[in-house]
C-alpha positions, 0 to 999 in steps of 0.5 A: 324469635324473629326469621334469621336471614340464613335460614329463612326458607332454606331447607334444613335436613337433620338427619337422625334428628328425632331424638332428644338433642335433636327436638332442642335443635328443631325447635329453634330452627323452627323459631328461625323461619327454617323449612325441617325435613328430620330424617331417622329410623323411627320419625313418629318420635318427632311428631311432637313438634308439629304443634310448632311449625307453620303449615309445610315448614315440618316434614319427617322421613324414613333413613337408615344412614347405613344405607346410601340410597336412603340417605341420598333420597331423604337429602333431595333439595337440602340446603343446610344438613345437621348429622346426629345419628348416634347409639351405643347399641348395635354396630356402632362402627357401621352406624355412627361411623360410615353412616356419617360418611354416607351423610356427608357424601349425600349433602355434598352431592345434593349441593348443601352450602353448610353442614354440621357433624355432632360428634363427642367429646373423647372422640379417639380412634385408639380409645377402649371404647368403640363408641369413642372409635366410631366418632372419631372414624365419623369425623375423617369420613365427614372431613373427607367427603365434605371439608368445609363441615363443622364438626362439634364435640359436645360434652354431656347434655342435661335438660328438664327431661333428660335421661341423665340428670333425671336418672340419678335424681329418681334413685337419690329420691327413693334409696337412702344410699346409693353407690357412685361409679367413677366418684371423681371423674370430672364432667363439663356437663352442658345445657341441652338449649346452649348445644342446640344454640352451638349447632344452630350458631355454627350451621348459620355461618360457614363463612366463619366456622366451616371446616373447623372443629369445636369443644363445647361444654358448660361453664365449669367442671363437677365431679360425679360425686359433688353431682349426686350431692347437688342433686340431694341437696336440690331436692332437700334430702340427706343421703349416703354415697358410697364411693365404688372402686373401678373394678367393681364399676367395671365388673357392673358395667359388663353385666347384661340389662344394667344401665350403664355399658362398657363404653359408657362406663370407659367415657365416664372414668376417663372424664368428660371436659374439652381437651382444650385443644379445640375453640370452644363456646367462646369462640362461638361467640356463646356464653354457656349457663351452669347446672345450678341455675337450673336444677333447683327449680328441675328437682321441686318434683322429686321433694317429698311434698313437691314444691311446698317442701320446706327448705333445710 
C-alpha cells in the first residue's frame, strides 16, 4: 500500500498495543508510511513486526498506564495516540479505566492533533461486569481530558489466529460433543483486519470523526449456537451441542483456572451487537466482511486429513 498523507512520518504512539488487535492495527500503520513507537508491559511480544518496518519506523517502550509518569515519558513527540490497553485480570478499574484518563492527559499534553480510544461494545458503568464499568469510566475520562478523541466500540474480534474462534474449533475437533454456554445470545463478531481498518480510518481524519463515538461490528448477527455449528460444518464433522442453561453456566464461569470469567460470561449472555444508538461502519464509510468468508478456509487445519479431506 502506497503512504497516506495523514500519516506519512508523523509519529503514532499506540499505547498497549502489543497484543493482538494491536499488531493488525501496526501492520497497516506500517503500510501507511507511519513512524510507530508501541508502548505496553511486555513490548517483547511486538518484536514480531520488526521484519516489517523500514529502518527507524518501529520503536517499542516500556508503560504502565496506571503510571502517569510513565506514560507521559512513552508519549514525548507523539502526533497521533491509539489507546488499547484492556484485560479482564487485575484491577480493571485502575487499569482499563484511569489508565485511559492517564493516556489522554498524556496525549494532550504532548500536542497529539488525533487520538482513539478502543473501548467495548457493552460499555456501561451500571453493568454486573466491571470489565464493562471500567470502559465506560474509560470513555468520560478519555472525553474529559481529550474532547475531540474518537472512541469505538468494537464488537468481538475474529481472525486466523485468534483465541476465540480457535478455541472453540480445538474442542469441536477433539469431543464429540461439547456443552454451549449462553446458546442464543447473539454475536456481530467482527474481522480483526476491518477493526484495525475502523481504528486507522477514524485516527486519519479527526476533521470528520473527532469526538464522536462508533458502534463497529461484522455485517450480520449469529448465535453462540449456530457459531459452534458452523465451526463443525467448516471443518466437515457432525457433533453433539448441548445447550447449558444459565445457572450452571454461571456456576462454571465462577469456577478458578476455567476459560471463561464472571464478566466474560455477564458480556456474552447479554449478547454482543451495537446498540444502534451510535454510527457504525457505514458511517465509517467502511464495508464489513462476514465470518463465512473466512472460516472454511481458517478450519482446513483442524480436518482430519487437513485440506485433503473430503467434503460431506
Amino acid at each position: 500500500m502506497a503512504g497516506n498523507k495523514n500519516f506519512d512520518g508523523k509519529l503514532v504512539v499506540m499505547v498497549g498495543g502489543s497484543g493482538y488487535f494491536g499488531s493488525h492495527i501496526a501492520q497497516d500503520l506500517l503500510k501507511r508510511g507511519a513512524r510507530l513507537r508501541i508502548a505496553s508491559r511486555n513490548p517483547e511480544k511486538g518484536l514480531k513486526l520488526k521484519p516489517l518496518a523500514n529502518l527507524g519506523q518501529l520503536q517499542f517502550a516500556r508503560c504502565d498506564a496506571t503510571n502517569p509518569g510513565s506514560v507521559s515519558a512513552v508519549m514525548q513527540g507523539a502526533d497521533l495516540v491509539i489507546n488499547l490497553v484492556g484485560s479482564f485480570d487485575g484491577d480493571l478499574m485502575q487499569l482499563i479505566g484511569k489508565g485511559a484518563g492517564n493516556v489522554a492527559q498524556a496525549a494532550a499534553a504532548a500536542g497529539a492533533s488525533a487520538m482513539v480510544h478502543v473501548s467495548a461494545i457493552g460499555a456501561d458503568a451500571e453493568s454486573e461486569a466491571e470489565y464493562a464499568q471500567a470502559k465506560a469510566l474509560s470513555e468520560r475520562l478519555v472525553h474529559d481530558a481529550f474532547p475531540k478523541a474518537v472512541i469505538l466500540r468494537p464488537s468481538i474480534l475474529f481472525g486466523e489466529e485468534d483465541a476465540f474462534i480457535n478455541m472453540f474449533a480445538g474442542m469441536i475437533r477433539m469431543l464429540p460433543a461439547l456443552p454451549v454456554f449462553a446458546p442464543h445470545a447473539p454475536m456481530q463478531m467482527m474481522w480483526v483486519d476491518d477493526a484495525a481498518d475502523a481504528v486507522v480510518t477514524a485516527l486519519a481524519n479527526p476533521a470528520k470523526h473527532g469526538g464522536k463515538t462508533f458502534e463497529i461490528a461484522g455485517p450480520e448477527p449469529i448465535t453462540m449456537l449456530e457459531l459452534h455449528q458452523k465451526i463443525a460444518d467448516a471443518q466437515g464433522r457432525t457433533r453433539g451441542f448441548i445447550e447449558m442453561p444459565d445457572t450452571v453456566s454461571g456456576l462454571f464461569a465462577a469456577m478458578p483456572l476455567t476459560p471463561m470469567g464472571r464478566d466474560q460470561w455477564i458480556l456474552l449472555k447479554a449478547g454482543n451487537v451495537p446498540s444502534g444508538d451510535y454510527p457504525g461502519m457505514k458511517q465509517l464509510g467502511l464495508d464489513p466482511k462476514p465470518l463465512d468468508l473466512f472460516l472454511e478456509r481458517w478450519m482446513k487445519r483442524y480436518r482430519k486429513y487437513g485440506r485433503f479431506t473430503v467434503s460431506k
